[in-house]
FIMI-59406 format. One line per 4 residues: number of its first residue (from 1); their letters; for each residue x, y, z of C-alpha. Coordinates in steps of 0.1 Angstrom, whole numbers, plus 2048, in hexadecimal, padded with zeros to 3 digits. Example, Ala and Ser with C-alpha at 12.3 -4.5 7.8 and 13.67 -1.06 7.14 Angstrom:
1	AS	87B/7D3/84E ~ 889/7F5/847
% end
This chain:
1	XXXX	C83/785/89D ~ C70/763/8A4 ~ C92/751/89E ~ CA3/762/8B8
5	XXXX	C8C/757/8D1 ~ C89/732/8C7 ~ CB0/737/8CD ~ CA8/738/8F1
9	XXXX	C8E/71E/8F5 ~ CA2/704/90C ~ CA3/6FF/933 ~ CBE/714/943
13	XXXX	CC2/701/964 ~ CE7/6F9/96C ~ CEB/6DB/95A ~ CDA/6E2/93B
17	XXXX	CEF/701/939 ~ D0F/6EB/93E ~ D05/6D5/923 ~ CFC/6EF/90D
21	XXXX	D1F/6FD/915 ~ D30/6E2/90D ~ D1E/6DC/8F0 ~ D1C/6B3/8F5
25	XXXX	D04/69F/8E0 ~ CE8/68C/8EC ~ CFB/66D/8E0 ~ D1D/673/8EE
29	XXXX	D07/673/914 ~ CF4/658/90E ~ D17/641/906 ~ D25/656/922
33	XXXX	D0D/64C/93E ~ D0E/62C/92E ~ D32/628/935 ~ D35/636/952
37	XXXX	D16/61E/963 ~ D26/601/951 ~ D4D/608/95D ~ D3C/612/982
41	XXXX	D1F/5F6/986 ~ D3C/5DA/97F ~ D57/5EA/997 ~ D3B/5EB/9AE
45	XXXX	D2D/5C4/9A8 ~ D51/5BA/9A5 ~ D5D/5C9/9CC ~ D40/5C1/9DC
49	XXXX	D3D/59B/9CE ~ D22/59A/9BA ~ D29/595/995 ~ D16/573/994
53	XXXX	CF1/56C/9A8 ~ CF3/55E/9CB ~ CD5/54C/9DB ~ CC8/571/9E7
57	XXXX	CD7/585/9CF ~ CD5/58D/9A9 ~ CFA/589/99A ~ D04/5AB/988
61	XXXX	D08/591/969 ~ CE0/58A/965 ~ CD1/5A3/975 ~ CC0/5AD/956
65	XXXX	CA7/5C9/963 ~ CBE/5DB/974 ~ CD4/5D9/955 ~ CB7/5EC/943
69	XXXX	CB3/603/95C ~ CDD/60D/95D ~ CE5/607/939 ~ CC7/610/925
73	XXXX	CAB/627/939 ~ CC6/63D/948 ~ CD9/643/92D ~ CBF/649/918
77	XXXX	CB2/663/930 ~ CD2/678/931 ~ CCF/675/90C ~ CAF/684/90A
81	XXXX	CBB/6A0/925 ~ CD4/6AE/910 ~ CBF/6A8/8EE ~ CA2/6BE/8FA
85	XXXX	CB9/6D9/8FF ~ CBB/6E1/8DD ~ C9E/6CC/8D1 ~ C83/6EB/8D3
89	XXXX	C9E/702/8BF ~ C98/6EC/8A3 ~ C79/6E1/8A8 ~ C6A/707/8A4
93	XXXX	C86/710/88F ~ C7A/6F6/871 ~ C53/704/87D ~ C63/72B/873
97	XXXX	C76/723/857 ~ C5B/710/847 ~ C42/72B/84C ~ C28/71A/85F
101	XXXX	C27/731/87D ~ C07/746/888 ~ C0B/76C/88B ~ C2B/779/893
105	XXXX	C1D/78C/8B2 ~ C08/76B/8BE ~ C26/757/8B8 ~ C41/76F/8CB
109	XXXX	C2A/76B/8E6 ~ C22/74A/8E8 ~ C4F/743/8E6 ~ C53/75D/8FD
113	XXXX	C3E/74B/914 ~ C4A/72A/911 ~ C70/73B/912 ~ C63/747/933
117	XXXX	C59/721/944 ~ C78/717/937 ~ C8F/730/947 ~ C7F/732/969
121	XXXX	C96/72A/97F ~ C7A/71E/99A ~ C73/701/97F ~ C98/6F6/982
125	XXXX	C98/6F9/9A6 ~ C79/6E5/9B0 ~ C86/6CB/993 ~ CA9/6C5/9A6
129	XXXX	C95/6C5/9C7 ~ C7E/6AF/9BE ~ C9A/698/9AE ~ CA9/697/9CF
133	XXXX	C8B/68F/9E3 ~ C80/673/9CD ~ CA9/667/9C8 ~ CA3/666/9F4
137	XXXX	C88/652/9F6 ~ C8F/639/9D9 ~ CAA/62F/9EC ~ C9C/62F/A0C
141	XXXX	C84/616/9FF ~ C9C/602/9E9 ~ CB5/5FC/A08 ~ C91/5F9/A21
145	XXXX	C7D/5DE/A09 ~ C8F/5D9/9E7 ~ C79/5D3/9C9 ~ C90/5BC/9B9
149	XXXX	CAA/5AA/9CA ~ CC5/5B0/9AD ~ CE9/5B6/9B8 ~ CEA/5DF/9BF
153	XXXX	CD7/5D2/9E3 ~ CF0/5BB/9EC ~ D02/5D7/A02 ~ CF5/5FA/A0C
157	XXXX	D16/60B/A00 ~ D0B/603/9DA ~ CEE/615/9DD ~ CFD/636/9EE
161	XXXX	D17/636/9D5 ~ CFE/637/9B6 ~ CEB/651/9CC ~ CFB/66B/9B7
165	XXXX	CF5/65C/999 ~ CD1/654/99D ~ CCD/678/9A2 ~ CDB/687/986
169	XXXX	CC5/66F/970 ~ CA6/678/986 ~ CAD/69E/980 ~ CB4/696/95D
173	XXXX	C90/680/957 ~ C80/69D/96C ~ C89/6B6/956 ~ C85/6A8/937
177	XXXX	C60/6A4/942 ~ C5D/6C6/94D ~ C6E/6D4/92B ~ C56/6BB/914
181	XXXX	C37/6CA/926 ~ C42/6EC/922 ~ C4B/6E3/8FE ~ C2B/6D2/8F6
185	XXXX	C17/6EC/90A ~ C26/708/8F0 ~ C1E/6F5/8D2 ~ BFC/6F6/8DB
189	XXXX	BFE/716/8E1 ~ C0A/722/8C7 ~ BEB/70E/8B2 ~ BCD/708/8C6
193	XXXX	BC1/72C/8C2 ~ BA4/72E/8AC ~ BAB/753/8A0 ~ BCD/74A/892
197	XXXX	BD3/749/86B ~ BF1/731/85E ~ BF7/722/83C ~ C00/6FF/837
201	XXXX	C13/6F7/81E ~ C05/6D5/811 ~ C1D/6CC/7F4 ~ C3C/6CF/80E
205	XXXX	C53/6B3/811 ~ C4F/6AC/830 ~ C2C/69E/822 ~ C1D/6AD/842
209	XXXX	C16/6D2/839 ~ C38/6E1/842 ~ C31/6D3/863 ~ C43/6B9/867
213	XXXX	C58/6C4/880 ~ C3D/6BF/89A ~ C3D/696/890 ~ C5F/690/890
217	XXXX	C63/6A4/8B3 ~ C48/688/8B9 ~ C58/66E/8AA ~ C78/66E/8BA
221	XXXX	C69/66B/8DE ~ C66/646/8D6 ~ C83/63B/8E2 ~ C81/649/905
225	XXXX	C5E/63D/905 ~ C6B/61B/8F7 ~ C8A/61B/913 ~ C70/622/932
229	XXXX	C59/605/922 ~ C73/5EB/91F ~ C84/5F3/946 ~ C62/5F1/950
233	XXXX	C56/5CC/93E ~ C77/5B9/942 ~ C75/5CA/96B ~ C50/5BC/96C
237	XXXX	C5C/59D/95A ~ C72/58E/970 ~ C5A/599/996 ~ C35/59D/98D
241	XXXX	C1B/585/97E ~ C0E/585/95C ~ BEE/59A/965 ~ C00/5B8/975
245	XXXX	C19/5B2/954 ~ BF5/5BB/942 ~ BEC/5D6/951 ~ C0B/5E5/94E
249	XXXX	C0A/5DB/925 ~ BE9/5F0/927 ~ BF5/60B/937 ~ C18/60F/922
253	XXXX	C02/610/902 ~ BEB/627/910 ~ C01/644/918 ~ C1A/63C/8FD
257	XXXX	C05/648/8DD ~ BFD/668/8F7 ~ C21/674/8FA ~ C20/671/8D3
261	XXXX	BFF/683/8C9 ~ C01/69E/8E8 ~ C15/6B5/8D3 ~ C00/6B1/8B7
265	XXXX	BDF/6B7/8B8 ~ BDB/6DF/8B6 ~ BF1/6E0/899 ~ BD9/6C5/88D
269	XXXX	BBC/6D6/895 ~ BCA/6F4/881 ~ BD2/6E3/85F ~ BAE/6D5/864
273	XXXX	BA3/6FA/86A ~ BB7/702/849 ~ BAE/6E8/837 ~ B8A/6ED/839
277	XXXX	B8A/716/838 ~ B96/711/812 ~ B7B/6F4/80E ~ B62/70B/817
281	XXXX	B6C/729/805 ~ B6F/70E/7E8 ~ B4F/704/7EE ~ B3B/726/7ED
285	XXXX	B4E/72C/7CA ~ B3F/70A/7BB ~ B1D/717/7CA ~ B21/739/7B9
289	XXXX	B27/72A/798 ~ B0D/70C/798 ~ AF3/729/79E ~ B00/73D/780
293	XXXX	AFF/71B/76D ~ ADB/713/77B ~ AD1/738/76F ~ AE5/735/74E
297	XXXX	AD5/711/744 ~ AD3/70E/71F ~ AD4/734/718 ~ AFC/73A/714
301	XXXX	B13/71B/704 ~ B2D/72A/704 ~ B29/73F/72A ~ B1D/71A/736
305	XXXX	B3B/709/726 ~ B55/724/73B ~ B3E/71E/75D ~ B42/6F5/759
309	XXXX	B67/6F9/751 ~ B6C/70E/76E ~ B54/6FB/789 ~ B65/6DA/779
313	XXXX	B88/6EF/783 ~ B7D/6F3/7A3 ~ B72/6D4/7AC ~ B91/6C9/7A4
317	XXXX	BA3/6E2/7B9 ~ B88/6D5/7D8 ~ B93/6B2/7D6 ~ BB9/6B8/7D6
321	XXXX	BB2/6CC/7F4 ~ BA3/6B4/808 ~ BC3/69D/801 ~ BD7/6B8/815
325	XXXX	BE7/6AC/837 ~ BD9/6AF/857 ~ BEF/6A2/86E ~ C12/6B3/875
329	XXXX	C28/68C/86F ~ C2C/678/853 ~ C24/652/853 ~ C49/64C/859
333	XXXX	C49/65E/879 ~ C2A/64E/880 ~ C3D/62E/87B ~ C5F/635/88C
337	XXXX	C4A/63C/8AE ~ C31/623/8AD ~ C4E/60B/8A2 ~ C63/612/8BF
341	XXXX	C44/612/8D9 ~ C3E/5F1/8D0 ~ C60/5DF/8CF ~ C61/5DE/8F8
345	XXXX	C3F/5CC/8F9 ~ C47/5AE/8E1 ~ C56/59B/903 ~ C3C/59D/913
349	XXXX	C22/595/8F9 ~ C36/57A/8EC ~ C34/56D/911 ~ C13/576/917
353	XXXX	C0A/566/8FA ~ C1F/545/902 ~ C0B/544/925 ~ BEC/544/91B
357	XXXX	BF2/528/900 ~ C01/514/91B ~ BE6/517/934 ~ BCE/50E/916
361	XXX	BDE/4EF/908 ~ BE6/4E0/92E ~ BBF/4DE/932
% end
């Protein structure tokens, strides 16, 4: 019954639907938009004049943030749009089939609830409006006091013609947030109560309990994260100072470990829960038998001889449960998200870095 519902669990606004229709891939959009802004942004450079830099003007040719914004960030937006359509199917699909799921009657209700947020179609009509409203005023301010004087300013006409464009990725970034809370917000759900009773399975291959799911779910939000880091640093790179370029450092690294671990921890906190309920029960069974052995002494050989063998069994079985996971990833999803996080900021460390040495050895 579960699997029926997790069937249901994506966003049924308009253009989710159509994607889901059409059954594209997350990586045929994200070469599509890529194309598309590629074959469009050079028409547009090319008619307008402004394939290489002017003395006001950023040529098309080296305008190197606004390449990450039209060829990476955006893409990889749209990619993630049509991904998370299908991305919570699986994701609680792998949770069902592995048998890692509370109660069927707390779970159905905890889906059903998170099937709900998804469907409303008030969540994908304040998402499109909201698109459009921010779409309106980014312009506004782009064509009032642009950021960055790259090529897309050098006529008004560019701008309104990307207008479409810019909100279709807006609505797309919009709802992937919306979907991810929603998403997250159920998998906590489903483990942060503390009445619940699940069984992790700690010799599973995943080597995270049967859970690991959850951490590749996590895992594979690094490269959005990554794409929104790198269109960030290269945009502060080439317009603000080193100390903003800091502070910005510290703040990328600050919520990108948060969009990785905010899925995680009730599930963590239940294989913690289950991991120290057998510990325990383990625990008053050693006490049981050390008394008998206490009361026994030297009286019974061979009754002592059975108690030692058995509290030496048990011991055994306490320390190999202590080894059992308690996080739902594995070190290599640990390492595919961290690894990804990380590769936008080597620029600027590098240059950071190559700053402050020069600053030191010109004294």
């Amino acid at each position: 019954m579960e699997l029926e519902l997790i069937k249901e669990l994506h966003n049924r606004g308009w253009f989710p639907e159509f994607l889901l229709r059409k059954r594209y891939r997350p990586l045929q959009v994200t070469l599509a938009v890529l194309g598309f802004n590629l074959v469009m942004d050079s028409v547009l450079a090319s008619f307008f004049g402004v394939m290489t830099s002017t003395t006001s003007i950023v040529g098309f040719i080296v305008d190197y943030p606004s390449w990450s914004f039209e060829f990476l960030l955006q893409p990889t937006i749209m990619g993630y749009f049509c991904w998370l359509q299908g991305s919570a199917t699986t994701l609680f699909g792998d949770l069902a089939r592995n048998d890692v799921l509370p109660s069927a009657v707390h779970t159905r209700t905890v889906l059903e609830k998170g099937r709900d947020l998804l469907h409303n179609p008030w969540a994908s009509r304040l998402t499109a409006a909201s698109a459009l409203i921010f779409t309106g005023w980014f312009i506004y301010q782009f064509s009032q006091e642009p950021p960055h004087p790259g090529w897309i300013t050098a006529h008004p006409a560019m701008i309104m013609l990307r207008a479409p464009v810019y909100f279709i990725i807006t609505y797309a970034l919009f709802t992937v947030i919306y979907d991810l809370l929603v998403i997250a917000h159920t998998l906590n759900s489903l483990y942060k109560n503390e009445n619940i009773s699940i069984r992790i399975k700690p010799f599973h291959i995943d080597k995270a309990g049967g859970m690991g799911a959850i951490g590749r779910f996590s895992a594979n939000l690094g490269y959005l994260i990554a794409a929104i880091g790198f269109t960030i640093l290269l945009s502060i790179y080439f317009q603000v100072s080193t100390y903003i370029w800091v502070l910005m450092l510290v703040i990328y690294f600050c919520l990108a470990p948060t969009v990785f671990f905010s899925p995680l921890f009730a599930a963590h906190s239940a294989m913690v829960s289950y991991r120290t309920n057998l510990l325990r029960e383990l625990s008053i069974e050693l006490d049981v038998h050390y008394k008998q052995l206490h009361t026994l002494r030297s009286k019974d050989a061979a009754q002592m001889e059975l108690l030692l063998k058995k509290v030496n069994q048990l011991k055994e079985l306490s320390a190999l449960t202590k080894e059992f996971p308690v996080w739902p990833f594995n070190l290599r999803n640990l390492k595919k998200y961290f690894g990804l996080i990380l590769t936008p900021s080597l620029p600027g460390v590098i240059s950071i870095i190559s700053e402050l040495l020069s600053r030191l050895f010109s004294r």
